[in-house]
N, C-alpha and C positions, 0 to 999 in steps of 0.2 A: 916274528912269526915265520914259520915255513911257506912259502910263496909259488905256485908257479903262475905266470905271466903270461897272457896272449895278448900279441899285437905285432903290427904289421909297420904302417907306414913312420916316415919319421917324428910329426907329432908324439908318437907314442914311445920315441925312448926317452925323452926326460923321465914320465912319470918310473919308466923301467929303473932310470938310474939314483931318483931321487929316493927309490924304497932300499935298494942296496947303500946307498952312502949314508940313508935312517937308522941301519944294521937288520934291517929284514933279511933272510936268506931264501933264495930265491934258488930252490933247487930244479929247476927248469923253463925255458923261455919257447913257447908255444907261434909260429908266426907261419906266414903263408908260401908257400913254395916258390923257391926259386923262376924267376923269370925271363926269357931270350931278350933283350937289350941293343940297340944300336945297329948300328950298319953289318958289323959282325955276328950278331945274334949272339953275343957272347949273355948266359945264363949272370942275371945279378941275383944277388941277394938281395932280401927285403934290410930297410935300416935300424931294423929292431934286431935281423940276423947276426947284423954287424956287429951291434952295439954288443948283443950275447957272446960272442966269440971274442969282442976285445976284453971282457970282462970274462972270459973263462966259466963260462954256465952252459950248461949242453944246451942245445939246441935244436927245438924237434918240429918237423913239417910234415906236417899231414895232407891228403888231399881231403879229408871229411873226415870230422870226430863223430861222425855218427860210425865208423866201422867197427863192426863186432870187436876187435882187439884195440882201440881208441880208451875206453872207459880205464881197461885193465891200467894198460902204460902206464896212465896218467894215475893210476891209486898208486902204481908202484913208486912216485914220487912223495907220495903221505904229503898231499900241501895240506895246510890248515884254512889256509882261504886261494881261491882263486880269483888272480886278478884281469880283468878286460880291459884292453883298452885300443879301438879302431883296430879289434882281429877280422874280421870282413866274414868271420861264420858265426855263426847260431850253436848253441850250444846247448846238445839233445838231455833229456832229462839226465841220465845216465849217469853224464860228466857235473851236473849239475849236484846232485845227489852225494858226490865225494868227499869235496872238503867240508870240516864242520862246521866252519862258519858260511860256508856259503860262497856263491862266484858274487863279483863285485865288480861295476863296469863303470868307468868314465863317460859319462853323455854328452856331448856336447851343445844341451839346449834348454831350456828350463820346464823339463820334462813335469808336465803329461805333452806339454806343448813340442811337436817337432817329433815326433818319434818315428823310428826306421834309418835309411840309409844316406839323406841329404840333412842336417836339419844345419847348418853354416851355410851352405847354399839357400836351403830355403828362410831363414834368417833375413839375411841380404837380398833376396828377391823381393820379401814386404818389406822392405825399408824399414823393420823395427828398429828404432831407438836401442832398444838393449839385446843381448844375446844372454847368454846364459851357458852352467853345466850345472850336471847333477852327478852325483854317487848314487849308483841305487844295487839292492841286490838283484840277480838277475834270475828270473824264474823261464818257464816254456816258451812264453809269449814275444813278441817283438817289443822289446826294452817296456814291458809292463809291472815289473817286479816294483818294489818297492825302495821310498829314496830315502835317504838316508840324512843329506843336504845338498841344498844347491847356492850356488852363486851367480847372480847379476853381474852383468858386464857391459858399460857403455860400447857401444857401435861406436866407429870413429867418422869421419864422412868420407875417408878415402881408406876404408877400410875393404881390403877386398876376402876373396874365403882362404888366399893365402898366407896374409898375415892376421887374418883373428881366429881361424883354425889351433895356430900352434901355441897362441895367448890364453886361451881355454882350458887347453889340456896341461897349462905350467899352472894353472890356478886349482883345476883337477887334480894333479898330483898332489898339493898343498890339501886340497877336501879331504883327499883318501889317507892319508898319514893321520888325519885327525879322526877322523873312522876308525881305521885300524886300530890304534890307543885306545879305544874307549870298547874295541868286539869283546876283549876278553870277560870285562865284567858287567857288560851287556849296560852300561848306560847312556849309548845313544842306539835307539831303537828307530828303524825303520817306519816310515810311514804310507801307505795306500795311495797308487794315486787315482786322481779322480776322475776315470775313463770316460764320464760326458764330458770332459774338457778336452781329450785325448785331439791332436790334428795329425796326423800322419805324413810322410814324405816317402819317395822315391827314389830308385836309383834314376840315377844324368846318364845320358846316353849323350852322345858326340852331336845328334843332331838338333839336341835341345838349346845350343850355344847358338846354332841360326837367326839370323835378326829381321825381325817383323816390323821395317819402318814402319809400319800401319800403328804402330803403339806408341805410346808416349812416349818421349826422351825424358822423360824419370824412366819410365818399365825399360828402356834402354841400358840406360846407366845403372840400373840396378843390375842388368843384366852381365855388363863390362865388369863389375865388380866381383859377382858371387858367381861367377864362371872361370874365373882367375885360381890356378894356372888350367884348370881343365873343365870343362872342354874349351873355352875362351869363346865372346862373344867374334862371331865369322860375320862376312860380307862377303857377297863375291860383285867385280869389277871386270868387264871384257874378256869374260872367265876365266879370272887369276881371281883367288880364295884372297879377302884382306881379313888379319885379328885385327880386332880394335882392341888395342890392349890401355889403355887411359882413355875418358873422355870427361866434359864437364856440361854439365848443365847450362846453357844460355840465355841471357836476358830475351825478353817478347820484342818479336821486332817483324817486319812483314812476314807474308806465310809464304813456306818453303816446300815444294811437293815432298811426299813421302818419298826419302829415297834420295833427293837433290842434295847434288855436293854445292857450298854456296865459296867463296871465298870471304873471310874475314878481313876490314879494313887495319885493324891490327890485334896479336895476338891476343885474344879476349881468355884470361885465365890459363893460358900456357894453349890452349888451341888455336890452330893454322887456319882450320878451315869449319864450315859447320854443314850439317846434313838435316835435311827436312824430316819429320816424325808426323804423326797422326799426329799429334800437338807439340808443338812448341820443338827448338831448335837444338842440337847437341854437337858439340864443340869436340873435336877428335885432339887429343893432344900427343898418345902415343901409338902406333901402329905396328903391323905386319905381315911382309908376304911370304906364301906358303916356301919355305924354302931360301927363306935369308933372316938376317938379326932382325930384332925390333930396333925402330927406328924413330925418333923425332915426326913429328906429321910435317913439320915445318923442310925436314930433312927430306921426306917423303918429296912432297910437292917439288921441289928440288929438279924430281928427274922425271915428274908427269905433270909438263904443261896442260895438256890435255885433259886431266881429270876434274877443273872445274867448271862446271856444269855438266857433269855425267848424273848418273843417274846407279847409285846401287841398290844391288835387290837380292 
């Protein structure tokens, strides 16, 4: 089928590549505008840019398809389907309206459930047991169009939104091939979904990775997980910012002020040390300070005697 692709981050060029090595022709790759980068500010490309240009397919950046000349471009590519997959815009009637079969998005969550801009983050916040993706077509609305199918996917227990992010969308790709086969003679038909089930999510701001010892060490750890790599659950210490980048849950054992760094009698589950929570205790196993590698906790402790029985907040 004639193809053109929107998407952005790296998750999304599998499913890019696995529709060209299928023999789909993909006469254009839709993705998000170049960005200033590192100490240089050198502009990168996005990894879907990349992947376009290794594979020789034009490749087009807009700042908004909603611009009066947006719709046109884009017929002048004649796609037969549009494919979505984590392009980071909305996609106005207009553009909607073009291909004949429809735009077509990767979800990653088992949509009515989780729709908008977190839903692997907010996943791993409830500690759901499963995740999910869906194929659906897409219509005006925020990912309300209709789905096509979806797949279940066990949560791992040290699964964080960096590794079950990019597991989704190789399963996603695998959905939408099987989709596609069956658009032209229309026997796999879309289904409704069912908006009093609908839960929504948000975009993460930087300051949502903050950590509220006042909460559990589960709502902790969940936090450590499905904040990975961004925004990362934060700490601050003697006003140096710590990432807790691993921790583990801890057996019950006396009560630890919110907040209180404790010393561990030996590594309990690969953690050095534990910290106090509105309940129960959470074991740090991996770390980091603003402005050096991540580091072993064990390796940490190393070179701050002083930091057990401090108090972070």
């Amino acid at each position: 089928m004639r193809i053109v692709y929107m998407g952005s981050p790296e998750m999304a060029v599998f499913p890019l590549e696995q529709l060209l090595l299928n023999g789909h022709q993909i006469t254009a790759v839709y993705t998000r505008l170049d960005k200033p980068a590192g100490r240089g500010r050198d502009m990168l490309a996005t990894p879907v840019k990349r992947a376009a240009l290794a594979w020789n397919l034009p490749a087009v950046q807009l700042p908004s398809l909603k611009q009066p000349e947006a719709a046109a471009q884009l017929a002048a590519f004649k796609p037969e389907v549009v494919v979505v997959a984590a392009f980071g815009q909305l996609l106005p009637q207009a553009v909607l309206d073009i291909p004949c079969y429809g735009c077509l998005n990767i979800h990653p969550s088992l949509l009515p459930q989780y729709r908008g801009a977190s839903p692997v983050i907010s996943t791993l916040l409830a500690g759901d047991q499963f995740a999910g993706v869906s194929v659906m077509r897409l219509d005006a609305g925020t990912d309300t169009g209709p789905v096509f199918t979806r797949a279940q996917v066990p949560v791992l227990f040290n699964d964080t939104a960096e590794s079950l992010t990019p597991r989704l969308f190789r399963i996603g790709a695998q959905l939408l091939l099987e989709v596609l086969a069956e658009l032209p003679s229309a026997k796999m038909m879309p289904s409704p979904q069912n908006d009093a089930l609908a839960t929504y999510t948000s975009e993460i701001a930087r300051e949502d990775g903050k950590i509220d010892w006042q909460r559990t060490a589960e709502e902790i750890g969940r936090m450590v997980r499905a904040y990975q790599p961004w925004p990362e659950a934060y700490t601050f210490w003697m006003g140096k910012q710590l990432f807790i980048k691993e921790a583990v849950l801890l057996p019950a054992a006396e009560d630890l002020a919110p907040g209180k760094v404790a010393a561990l009698p030996q590594n309990a589950a690969g953690a050095a040390f534990a910290v106090g929570t509105g309940s129960g205790r959470l074991g740090v196993i991996k770390l980091q300070t603003a402005g050096k590698k991540p580091m072993s906790a064990t390796e940490f402790l190393r070179g701050q005697r002083d930091f057990i029985g401090a108090v972070l907040w």
